[in-house]
Backbone as numpy.savetxt, mean C-alpha at the origin, in Angstrom:
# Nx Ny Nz CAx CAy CAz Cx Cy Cz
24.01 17.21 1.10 23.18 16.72 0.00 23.00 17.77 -1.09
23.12 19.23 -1.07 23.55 20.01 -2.16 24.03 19.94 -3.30
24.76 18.97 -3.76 25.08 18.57 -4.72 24.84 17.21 -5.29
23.40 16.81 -4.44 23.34 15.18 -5.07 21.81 15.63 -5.31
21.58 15.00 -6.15 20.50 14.25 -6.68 19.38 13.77 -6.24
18.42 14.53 -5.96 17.65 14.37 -4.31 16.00 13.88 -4.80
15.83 12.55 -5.09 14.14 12.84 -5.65 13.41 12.36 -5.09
12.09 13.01 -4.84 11.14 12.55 -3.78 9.93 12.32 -4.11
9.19 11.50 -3.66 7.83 11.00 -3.82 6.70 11.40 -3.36
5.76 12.07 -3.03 4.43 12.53 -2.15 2.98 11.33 -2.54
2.59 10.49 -1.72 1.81 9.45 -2.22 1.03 9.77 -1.61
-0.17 10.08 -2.30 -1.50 10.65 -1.43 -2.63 9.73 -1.56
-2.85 8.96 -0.07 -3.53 7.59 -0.61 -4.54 7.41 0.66
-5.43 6.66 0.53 -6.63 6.36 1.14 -6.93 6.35 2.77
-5.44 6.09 3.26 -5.36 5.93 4.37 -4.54 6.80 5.01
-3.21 7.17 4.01 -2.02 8.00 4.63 -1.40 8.68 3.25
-0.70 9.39 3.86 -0.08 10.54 2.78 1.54 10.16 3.05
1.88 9.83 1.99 3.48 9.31 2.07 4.79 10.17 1.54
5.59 10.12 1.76 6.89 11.06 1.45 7.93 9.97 1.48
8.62 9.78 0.18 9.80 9.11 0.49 10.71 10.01 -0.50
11.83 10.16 0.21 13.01 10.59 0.17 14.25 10.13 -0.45
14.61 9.83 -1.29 15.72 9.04 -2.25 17.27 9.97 -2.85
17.90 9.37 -2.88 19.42 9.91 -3.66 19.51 8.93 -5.05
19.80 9.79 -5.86 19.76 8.56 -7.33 21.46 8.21 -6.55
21.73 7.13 -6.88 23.35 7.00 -7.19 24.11 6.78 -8.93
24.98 6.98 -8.87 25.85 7.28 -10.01 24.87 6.25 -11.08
25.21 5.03 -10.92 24.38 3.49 -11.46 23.01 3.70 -12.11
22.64 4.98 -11.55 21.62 5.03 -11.90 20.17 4.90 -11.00
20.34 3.56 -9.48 19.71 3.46 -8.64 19.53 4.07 -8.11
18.15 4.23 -7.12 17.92 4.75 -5.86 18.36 4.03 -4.54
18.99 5.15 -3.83 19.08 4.78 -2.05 17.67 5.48 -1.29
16.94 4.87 -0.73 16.30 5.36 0.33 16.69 6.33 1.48
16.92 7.77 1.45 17.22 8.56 2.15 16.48 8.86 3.71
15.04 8.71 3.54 14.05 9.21 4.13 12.85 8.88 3.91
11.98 8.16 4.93 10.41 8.03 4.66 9.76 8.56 5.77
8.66 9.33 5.29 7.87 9.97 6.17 5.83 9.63 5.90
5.13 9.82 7.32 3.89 9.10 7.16 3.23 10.48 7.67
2.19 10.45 6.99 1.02 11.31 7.56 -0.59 10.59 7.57
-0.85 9.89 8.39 -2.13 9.17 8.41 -2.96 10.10 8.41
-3.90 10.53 7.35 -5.17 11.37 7.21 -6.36 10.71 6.69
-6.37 9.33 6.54 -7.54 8.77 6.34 -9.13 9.55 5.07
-8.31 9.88 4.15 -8.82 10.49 3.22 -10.45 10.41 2.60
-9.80 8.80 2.32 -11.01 7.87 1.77 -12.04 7.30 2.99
-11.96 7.92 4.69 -13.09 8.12 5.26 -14.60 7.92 4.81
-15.48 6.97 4.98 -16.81 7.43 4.69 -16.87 8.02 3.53
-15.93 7.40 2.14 -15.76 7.71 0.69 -17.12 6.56 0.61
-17.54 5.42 1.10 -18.15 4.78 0.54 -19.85 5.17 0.57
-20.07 5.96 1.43 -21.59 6.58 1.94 -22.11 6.76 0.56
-21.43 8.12 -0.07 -21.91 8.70 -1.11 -20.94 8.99 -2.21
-19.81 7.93 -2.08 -18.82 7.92 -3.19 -18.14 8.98 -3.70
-18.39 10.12 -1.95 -17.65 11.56 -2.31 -16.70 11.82 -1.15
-15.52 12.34 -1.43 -14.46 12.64 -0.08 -14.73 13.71 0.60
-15.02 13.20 1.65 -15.69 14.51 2.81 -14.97 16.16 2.96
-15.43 17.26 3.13 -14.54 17.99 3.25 -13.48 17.74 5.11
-14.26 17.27 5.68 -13.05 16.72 6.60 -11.92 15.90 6.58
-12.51 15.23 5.50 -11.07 14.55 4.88 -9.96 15.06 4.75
-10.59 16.10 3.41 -9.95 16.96 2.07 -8.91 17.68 3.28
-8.97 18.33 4.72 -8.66 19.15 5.11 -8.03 18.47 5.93
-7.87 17.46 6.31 -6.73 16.25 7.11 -5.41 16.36 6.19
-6.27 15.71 5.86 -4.95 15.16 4.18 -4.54 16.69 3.62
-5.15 17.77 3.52 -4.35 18.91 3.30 -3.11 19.42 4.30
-3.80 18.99 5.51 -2.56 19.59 6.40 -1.51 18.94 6.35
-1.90 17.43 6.18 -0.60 16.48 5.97 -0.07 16.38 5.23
-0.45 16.80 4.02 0.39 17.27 3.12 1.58 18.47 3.16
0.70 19.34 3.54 1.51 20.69 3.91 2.57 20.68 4.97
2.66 19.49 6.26 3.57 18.90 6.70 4.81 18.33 6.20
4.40 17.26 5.09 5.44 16.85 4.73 6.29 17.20 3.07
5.62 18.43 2.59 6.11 19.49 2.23 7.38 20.17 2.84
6.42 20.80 3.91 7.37 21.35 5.14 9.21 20.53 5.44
8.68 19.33 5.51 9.98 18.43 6.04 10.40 18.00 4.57
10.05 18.33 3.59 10.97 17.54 2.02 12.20 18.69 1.71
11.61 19.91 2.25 12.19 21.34 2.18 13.55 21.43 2.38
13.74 20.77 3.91 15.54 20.58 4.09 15.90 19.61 3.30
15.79 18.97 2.50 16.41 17.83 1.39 17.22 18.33 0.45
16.78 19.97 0.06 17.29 20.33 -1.13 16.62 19.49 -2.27
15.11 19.02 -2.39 14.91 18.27 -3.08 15.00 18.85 -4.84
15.51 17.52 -5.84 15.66 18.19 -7.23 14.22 18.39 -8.02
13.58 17.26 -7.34 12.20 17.24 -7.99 10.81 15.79 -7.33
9.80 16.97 -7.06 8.99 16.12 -5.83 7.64 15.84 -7.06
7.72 14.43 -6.66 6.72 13.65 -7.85 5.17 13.56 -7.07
4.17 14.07 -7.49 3.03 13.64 -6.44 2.24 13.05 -7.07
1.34 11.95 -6.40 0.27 11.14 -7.24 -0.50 11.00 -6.07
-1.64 10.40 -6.71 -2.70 10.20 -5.75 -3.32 8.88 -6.47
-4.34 8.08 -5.79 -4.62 6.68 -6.39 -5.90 6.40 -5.68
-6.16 5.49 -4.88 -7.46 4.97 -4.82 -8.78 6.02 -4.84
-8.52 6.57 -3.05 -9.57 7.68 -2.63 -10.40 8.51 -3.64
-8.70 9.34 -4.26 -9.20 10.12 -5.48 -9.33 9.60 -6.28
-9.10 8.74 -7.23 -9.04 8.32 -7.63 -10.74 7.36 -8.54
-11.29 7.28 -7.11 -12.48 6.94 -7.60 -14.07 7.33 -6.61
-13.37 9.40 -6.31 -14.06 9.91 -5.78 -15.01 10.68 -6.96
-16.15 10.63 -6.50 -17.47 11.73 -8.01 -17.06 12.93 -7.88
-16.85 13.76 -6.67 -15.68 15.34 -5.88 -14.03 15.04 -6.30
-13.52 14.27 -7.02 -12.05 14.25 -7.17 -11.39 15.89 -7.55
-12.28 16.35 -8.79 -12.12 17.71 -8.96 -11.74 19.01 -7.83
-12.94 18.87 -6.82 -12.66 19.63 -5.89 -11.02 19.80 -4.80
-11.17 18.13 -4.69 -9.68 17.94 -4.17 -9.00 18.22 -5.17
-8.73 17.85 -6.13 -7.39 18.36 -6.84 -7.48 20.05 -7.16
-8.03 20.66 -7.22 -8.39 22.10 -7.40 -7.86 22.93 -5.50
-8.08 22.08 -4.85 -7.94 22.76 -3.59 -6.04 22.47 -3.20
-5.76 21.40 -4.13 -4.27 21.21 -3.81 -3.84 22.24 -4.89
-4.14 22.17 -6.15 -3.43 23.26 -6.88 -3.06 24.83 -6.20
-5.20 25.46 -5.42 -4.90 26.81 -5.11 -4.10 26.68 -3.88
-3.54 25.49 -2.88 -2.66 25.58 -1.61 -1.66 25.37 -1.80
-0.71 24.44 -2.53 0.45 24.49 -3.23 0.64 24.17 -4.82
0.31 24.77 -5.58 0.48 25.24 -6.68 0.59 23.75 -7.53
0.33 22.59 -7.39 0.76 21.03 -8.23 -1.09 21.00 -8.64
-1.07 20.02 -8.96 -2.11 19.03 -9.43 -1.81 17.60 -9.31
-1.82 16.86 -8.28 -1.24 15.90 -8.18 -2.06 14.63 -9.37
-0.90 13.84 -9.52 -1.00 13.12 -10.83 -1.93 12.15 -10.16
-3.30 11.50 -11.03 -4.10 10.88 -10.15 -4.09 9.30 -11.05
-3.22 8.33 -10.20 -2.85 7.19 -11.68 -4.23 6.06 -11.43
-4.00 5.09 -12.99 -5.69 4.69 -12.42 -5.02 3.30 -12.19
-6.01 2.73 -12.25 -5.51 1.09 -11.18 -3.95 0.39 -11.94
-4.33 0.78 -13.23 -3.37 -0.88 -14.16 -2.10 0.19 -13.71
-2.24 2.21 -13.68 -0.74 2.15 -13.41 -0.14 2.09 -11.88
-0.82 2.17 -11.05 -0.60 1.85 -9.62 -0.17 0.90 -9.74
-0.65 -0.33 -10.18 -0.37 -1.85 -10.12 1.12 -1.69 -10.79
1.33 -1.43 -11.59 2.61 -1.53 -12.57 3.85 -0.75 -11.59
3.59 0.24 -11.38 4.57 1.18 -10.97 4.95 0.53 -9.32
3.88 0.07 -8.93 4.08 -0.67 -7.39 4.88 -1.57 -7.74
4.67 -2.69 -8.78 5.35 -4.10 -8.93 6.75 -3.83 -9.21
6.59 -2.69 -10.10 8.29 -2.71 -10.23 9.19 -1.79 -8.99
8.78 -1.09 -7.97 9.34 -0.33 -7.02 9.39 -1.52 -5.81
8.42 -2.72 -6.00 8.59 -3.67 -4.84 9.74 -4.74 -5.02
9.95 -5.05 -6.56 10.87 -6.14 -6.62 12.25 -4.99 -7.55
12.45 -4.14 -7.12 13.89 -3.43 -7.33 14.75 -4.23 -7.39
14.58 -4.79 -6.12 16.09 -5.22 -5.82 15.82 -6.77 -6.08
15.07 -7.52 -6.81 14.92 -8.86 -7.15 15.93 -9.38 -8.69
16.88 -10.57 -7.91 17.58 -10.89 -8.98 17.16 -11.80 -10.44
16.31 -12.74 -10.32 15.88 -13.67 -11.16 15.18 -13.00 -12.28
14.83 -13.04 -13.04 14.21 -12.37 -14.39 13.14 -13.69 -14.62
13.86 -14.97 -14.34 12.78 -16.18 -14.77 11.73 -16.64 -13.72
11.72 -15.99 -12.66 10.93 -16.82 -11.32 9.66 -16.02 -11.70
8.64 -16.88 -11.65 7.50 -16.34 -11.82 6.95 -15.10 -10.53
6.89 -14.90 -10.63 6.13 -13.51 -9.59 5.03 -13.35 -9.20
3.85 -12.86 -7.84 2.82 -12.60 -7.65 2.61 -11.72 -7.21
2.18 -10.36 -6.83 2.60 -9.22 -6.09 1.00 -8.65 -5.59
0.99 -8.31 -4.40 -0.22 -7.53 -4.07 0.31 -6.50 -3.53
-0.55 -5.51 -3.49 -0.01 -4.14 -2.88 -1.62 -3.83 -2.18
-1.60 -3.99 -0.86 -3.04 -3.77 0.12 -2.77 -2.37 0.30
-3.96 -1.73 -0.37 -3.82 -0.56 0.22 -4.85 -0.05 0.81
-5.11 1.50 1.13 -6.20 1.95 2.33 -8.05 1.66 1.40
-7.72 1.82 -0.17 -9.19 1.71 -0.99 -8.94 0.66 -1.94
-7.66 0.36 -2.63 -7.84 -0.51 -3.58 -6.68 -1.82 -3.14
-6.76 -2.79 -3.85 -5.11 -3.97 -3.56 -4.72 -4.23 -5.30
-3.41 -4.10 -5.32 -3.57 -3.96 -7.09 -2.87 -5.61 -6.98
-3.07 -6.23 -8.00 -2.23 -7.65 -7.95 -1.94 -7.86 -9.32
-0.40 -8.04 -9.11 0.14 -8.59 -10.53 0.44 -9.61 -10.47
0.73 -10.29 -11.81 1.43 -11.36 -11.70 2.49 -11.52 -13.04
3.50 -12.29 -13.02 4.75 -12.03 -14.37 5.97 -12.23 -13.68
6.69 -11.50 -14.55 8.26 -11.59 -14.26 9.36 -10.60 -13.81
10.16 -10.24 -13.38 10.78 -9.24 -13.11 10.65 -8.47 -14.31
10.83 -8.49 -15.58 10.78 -7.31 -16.91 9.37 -7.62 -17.83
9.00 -8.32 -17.40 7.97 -8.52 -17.58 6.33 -8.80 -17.54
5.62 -7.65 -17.15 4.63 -8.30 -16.47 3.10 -8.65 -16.99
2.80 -10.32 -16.58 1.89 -10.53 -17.75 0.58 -10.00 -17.83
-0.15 -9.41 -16.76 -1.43 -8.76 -16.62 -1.89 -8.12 -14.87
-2.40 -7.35 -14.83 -2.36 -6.65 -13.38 -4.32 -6.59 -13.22
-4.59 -6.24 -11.94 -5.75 -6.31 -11.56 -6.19 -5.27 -10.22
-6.54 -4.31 -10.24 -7.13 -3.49 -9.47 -8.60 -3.18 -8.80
-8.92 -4.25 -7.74 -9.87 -4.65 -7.06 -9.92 -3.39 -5.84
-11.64 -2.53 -5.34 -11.57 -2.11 -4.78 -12.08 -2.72 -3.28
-10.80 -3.23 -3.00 -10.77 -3.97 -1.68 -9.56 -3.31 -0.79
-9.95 -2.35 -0.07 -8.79 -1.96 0.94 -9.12 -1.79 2.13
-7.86 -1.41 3.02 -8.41 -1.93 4.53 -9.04 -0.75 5.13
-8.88 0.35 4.60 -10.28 1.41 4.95 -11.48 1.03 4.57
-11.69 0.76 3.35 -13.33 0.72 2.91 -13.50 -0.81 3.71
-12.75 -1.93 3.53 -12.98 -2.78 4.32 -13.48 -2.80 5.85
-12.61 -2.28 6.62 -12.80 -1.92 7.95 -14.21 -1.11 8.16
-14.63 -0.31 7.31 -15.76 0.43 7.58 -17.10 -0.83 7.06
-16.83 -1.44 6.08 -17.97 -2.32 5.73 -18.82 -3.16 6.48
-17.52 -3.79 7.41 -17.61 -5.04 8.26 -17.55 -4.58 9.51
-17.33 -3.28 9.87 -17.28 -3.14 11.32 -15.96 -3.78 12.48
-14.56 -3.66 11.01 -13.55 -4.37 11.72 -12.67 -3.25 12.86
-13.85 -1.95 13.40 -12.54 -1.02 14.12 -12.94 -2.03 15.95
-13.83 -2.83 16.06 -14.05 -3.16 17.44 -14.13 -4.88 17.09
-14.31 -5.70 18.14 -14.01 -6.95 18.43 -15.09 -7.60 17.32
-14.65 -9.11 16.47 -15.62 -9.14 15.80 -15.53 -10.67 15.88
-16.76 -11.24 15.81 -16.73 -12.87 15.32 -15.87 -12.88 14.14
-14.57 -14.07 14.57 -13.92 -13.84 13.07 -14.39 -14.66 12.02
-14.91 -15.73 12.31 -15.46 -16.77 11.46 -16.35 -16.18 10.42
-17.34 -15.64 10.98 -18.19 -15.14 10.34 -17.85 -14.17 9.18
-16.87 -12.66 9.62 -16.42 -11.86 9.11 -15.49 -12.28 7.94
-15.03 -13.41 8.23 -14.07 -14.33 7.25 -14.88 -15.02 5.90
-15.66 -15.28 5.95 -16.72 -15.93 5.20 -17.15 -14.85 4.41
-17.65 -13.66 5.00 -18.28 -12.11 4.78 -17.40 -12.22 3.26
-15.99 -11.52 3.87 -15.00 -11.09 3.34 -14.31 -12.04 2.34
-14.24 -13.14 2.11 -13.45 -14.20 1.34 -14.45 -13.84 0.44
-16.06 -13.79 0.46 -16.98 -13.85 -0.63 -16.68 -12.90 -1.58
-16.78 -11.81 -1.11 -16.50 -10.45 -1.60 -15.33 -10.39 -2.51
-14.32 -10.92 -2.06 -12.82 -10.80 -2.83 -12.62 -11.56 -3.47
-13.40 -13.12 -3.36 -13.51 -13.94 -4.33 -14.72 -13.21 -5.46
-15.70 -12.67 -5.55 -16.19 -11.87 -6.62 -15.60 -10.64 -7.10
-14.46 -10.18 -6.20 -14.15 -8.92 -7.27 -13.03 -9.76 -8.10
-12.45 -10.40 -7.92 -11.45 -11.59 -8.25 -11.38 -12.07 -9.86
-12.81 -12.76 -9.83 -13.77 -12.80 -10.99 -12.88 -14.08 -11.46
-12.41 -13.72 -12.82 -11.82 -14.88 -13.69 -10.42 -14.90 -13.53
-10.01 -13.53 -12.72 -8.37 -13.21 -13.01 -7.87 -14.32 -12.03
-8.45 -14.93 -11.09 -7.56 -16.06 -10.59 -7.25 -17.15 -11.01
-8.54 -17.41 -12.02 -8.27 -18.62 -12.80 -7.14 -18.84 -14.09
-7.24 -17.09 -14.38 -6.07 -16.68 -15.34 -4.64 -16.73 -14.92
-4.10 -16.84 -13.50 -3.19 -16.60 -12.93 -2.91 -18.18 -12.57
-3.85 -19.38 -12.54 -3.88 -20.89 -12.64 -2.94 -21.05 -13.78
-4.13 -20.61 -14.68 -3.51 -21.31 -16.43 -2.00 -20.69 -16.19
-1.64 -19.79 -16.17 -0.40 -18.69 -16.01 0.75 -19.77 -15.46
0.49 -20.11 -14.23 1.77 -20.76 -13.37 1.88 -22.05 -13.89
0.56 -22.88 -14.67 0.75 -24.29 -14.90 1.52 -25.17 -14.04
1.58 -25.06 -12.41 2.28 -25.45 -11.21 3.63 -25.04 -11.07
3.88 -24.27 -11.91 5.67 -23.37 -11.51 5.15 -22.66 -9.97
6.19 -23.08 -9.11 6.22 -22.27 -7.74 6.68 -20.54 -8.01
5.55 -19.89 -7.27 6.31 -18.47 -7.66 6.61 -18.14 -6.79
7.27 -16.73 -6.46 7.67 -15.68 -5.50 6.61 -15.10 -5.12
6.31 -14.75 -3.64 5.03 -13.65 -3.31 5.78 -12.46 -2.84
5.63 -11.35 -3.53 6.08 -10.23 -2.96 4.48 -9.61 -2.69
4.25 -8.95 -1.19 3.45 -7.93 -0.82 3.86 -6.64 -0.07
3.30 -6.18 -0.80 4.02 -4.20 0.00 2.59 -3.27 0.92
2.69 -2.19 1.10 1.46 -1.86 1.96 2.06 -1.51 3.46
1.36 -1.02 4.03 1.54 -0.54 6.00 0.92 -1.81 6.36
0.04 -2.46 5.47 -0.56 -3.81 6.34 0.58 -4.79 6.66
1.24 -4.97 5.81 1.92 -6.00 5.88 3.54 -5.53 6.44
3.66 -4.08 6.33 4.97 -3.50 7.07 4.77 -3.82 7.99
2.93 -3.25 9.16 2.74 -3.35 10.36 3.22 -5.11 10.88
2.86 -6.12 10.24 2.31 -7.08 10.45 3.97 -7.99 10.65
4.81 -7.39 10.19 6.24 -7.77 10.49 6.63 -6.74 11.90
6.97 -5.56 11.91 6.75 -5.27 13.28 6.26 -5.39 14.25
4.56 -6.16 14.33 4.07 -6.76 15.04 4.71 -8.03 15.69
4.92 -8.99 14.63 5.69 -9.98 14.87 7.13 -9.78 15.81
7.66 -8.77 14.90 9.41 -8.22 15.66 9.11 -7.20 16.45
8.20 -7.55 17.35 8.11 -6.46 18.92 8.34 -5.07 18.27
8.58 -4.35 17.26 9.32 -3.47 17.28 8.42 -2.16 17.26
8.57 -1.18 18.34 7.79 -0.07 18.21 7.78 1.30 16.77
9.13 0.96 17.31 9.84 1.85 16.37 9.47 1.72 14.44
9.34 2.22 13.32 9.50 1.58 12.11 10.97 1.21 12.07
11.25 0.09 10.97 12.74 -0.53 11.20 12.46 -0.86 9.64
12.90 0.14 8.32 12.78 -0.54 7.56 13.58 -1.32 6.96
15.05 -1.35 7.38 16.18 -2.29 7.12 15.50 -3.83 7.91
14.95 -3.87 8.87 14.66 -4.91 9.78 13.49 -5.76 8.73
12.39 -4.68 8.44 11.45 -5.22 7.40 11.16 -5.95 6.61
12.22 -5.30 5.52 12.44 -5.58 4.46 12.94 -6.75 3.66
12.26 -7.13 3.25 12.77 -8.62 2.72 12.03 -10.00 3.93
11.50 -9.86 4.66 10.91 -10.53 5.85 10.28 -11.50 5.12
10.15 -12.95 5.36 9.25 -14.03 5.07 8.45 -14.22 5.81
7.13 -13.92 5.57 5.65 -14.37 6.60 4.64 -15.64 6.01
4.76 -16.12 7.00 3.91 -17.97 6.25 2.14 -17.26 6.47
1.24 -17.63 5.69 -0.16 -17.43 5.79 -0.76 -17.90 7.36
0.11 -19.14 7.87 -0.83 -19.46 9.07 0.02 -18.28 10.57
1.26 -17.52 10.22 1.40 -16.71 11.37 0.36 -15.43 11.16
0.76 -15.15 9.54 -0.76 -13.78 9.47 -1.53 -13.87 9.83
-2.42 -15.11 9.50 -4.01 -15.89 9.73 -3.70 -15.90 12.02
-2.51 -16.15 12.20 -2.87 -16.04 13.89 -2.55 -14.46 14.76
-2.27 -13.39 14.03 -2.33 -12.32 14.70 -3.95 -11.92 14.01
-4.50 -12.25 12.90 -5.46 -11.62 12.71 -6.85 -12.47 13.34
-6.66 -13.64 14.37 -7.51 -13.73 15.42 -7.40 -13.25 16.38
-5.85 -12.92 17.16 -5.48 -12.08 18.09 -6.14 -10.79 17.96
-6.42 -10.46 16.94 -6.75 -8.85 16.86 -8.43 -8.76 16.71
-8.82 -9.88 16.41 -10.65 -9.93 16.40 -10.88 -10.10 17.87
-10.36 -10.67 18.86 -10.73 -9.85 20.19 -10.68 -8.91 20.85
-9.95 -7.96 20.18 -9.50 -7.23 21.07 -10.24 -5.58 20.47
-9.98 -4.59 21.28 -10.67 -3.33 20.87 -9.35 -2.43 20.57
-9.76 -1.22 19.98 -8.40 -0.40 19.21 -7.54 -0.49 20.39
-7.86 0.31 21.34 -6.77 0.44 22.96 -6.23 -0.84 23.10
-6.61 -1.95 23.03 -6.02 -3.22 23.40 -5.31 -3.76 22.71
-5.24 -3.52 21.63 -4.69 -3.43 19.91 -3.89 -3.02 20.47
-3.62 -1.57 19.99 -2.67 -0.67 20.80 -1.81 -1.36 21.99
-2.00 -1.84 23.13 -1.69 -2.05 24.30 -0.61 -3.11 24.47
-1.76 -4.63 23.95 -1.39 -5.29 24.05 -0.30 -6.18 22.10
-0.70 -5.53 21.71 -0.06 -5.73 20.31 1.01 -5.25 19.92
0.85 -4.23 20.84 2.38 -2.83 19.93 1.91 -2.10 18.76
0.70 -2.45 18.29 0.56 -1.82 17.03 0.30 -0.28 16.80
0.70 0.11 15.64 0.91 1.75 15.44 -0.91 1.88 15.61
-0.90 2.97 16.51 -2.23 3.21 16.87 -2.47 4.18 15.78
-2.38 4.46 14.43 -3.16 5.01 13.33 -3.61 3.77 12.08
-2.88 2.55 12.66 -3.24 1.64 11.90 -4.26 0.65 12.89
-4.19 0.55 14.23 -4.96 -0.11 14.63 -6.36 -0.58 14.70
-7.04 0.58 13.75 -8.71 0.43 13.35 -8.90 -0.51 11.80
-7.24 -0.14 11.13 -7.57 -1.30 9.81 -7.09 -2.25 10.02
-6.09 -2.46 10.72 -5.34 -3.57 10.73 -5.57 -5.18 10.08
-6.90 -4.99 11.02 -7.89 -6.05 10.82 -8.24 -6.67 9.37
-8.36 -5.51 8.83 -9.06 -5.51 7.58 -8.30 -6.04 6.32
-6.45 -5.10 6.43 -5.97 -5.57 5.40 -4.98 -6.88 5.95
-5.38 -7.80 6.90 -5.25 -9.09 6.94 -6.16 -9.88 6.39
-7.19 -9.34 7.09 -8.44 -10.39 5.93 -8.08 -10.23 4.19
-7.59 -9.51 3.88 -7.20 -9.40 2.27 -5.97 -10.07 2.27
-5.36 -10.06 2.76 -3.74 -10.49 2.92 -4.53 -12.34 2.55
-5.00 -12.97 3.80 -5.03 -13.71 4.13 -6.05 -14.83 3.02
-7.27 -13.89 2.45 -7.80 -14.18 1.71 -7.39 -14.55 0.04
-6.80 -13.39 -0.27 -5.84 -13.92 -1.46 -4.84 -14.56 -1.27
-4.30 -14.95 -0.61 -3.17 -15.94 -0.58 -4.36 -17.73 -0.27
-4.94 -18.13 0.49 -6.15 -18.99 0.50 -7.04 -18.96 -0.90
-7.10 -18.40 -1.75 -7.75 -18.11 -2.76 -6.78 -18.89 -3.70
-5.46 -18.08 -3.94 -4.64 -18.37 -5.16 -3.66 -19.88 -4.48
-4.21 -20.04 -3.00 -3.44 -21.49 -2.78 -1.84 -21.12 -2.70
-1.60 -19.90 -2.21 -0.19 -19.60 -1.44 0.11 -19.88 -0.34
0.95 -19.75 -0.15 1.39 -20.40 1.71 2.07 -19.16 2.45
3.53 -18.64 1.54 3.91 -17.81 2.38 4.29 -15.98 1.74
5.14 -15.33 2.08 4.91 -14.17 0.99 6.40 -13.36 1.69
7.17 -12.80 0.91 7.88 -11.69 1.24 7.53 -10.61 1.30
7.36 -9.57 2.47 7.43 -8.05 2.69 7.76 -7.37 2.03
7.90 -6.25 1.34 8.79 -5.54 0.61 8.15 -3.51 1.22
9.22 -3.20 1.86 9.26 -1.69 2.52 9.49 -0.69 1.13
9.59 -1.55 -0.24 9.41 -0.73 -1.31 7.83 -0.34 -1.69
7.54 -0.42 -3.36 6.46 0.05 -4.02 6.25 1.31 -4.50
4.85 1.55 -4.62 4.49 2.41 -5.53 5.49 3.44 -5.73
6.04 4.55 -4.23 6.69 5.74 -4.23 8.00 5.03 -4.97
8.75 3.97 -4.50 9.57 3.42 -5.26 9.72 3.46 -7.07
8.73 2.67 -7.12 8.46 2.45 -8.59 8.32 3.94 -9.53
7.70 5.05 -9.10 7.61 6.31 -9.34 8.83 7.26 -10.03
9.51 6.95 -8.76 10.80 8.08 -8.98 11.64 6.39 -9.67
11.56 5.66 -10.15 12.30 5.01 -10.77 11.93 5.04 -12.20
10.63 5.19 -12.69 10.01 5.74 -13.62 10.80 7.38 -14.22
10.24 7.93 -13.28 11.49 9.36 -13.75 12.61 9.49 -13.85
13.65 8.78 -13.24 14.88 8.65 -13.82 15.02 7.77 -15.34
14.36 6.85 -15.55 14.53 6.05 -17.03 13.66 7.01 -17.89
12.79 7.82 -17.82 12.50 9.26 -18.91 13.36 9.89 -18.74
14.20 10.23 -17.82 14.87 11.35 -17.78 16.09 11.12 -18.50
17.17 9.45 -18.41 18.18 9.03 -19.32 18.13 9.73 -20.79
């Protein structure tokens, strides 16, 4: 790889700290070389006092400094870092970004909702051929879910609701067994008020044209591996996956009985996601019941995607 073109992503986000690994090719595109996870749960008990704990700060530092560590053999040409919800809409953001500068010398770029939303939509539908199919896109993440809606080159307005399956999970008490009915009701309320008018805007928008659902996120990666037994991550297997609302809507009763270990046990699920899991189904499940969707495509792309695709079209 010495002589190719090596660009990498560092996504420092509410729940996990991300590294993806890419080769531009000649065309201009990215190949996916390498993805790497560091679950540090950042945005922890961000909601107490709307400040990131220093136990956080010092999770997410090491995991960073990990996958630093492993970008190193890449020969990378140039490592892009951002950060989004946690920091994003921490009152201490300063401190964290000051403590990443004096440990490795960056300032990571801290984008605010409309460009998360943007930069996700276009790193999730890369590889989407139609230019005319209308589009819907959520991206669930650990503090915020950004949702667009538009066209492949075009997108007509985006929305950055702080609904994610960390602050979620901590609200509702989704890390142990929960009445789901109830919690469902909780939670639909909530997301139908941060929602506001933009759903009704996204009505007028489709005037009954059927669209495409693309959703990206670990919620919805997990939630296809769940389905495909698969322990392992498989993001060729992933990717591109069709999930109907009523199979999501039936692992996320499966999972209101059960406790993290049993989660774990009996689910297969990655035991650093098994305390949200819960949570960013109820969002999954809720906006799609909201906007009157049925089913949705996976996409193992997004934000880190959209990023380093951003820097190569400045860089032309």
């Amino acid at each position: 790889m010495q002589n190719e073109n090596i660009l990498a992503s560092l996504d420092i986000g509410s729940n996990s700290v991300i590294l993806l690994v890419t080769k531009v090719l000649i065309n201009g595109k990215i190949e996916v070389v390498d993805e790497f996870i560091a679950t540090t749960k950042l945005g922890e008990n961000l909601s107490v006092n709307n400040n990131l704990t220093q136990e956080a700060m010092d999770r997410t530092l090491r995991g960073i400094n990990e996958l630093i560590g492993i970008s190193e053999k890449y020969k990378i040409t140039k490592l892009i870092v951002s950060a989004t919800s946690a920091v994003r809409e921490a009152n201490n953001k300063s401190s964290f970004l000051l403590q990443c500068k004096r440990q490795f010398d960056f300032f990571p770029q801290v984008l605010s909702g409309k460009e998360e939303a943007r930069l996700a939509f276009n790193g999730a539908i890369y590889d989407f051929k139609s230019n005319s199919t209308p589009i819907i896109f959520f991206d669930v993440g650990g503090g915020s879910t950004e949702i667009v809606y538009g066209f492949k080159d075009d997108i007509v307005d985006s929305k950055s609701i702080l609904v994610g399956a960390v602050n979620i999970a901590e609200a509702y008490s989704l890390q142990k067994p929960f009445v789901y009915h109830l919690k469902q009701y909780q939670i639909n309320k909530k997301i139908k008020d941060d929602l506001g008018s933009f759903k009704d805007e996204i009505f007028e928008w489709l005037k009954g044209q059927t669209p495409q659902i693309f959703i990206c996120g670990g919620t919805a990666t997990s939630l296809v591996a769940m389905i495909q037994k698969s322990v392992v991550y498989d993001r060729q297997s992933i990717h591109g996956t069709v999930v109907s609302n009523e199979v999501s809507l039936e692992y996320l009763k499966k999972l209101a009985n059960l406790n993290i270990k049993d989660r774990i046990q009996k689910l297969k699920i990655d035991p650093q996601r098994a305390g949200v899991m819960p949570a960013g189904l109820f969002i999954i499940n809720s906006l799609l019941k909201q906007l009157k969707l049925n089913e949705f495509e996976v996409s193992c792309c997004g934000l880190r995607s959209g990023i380093i695709s951003q820097y190569i079209e400045k860089s032309i």
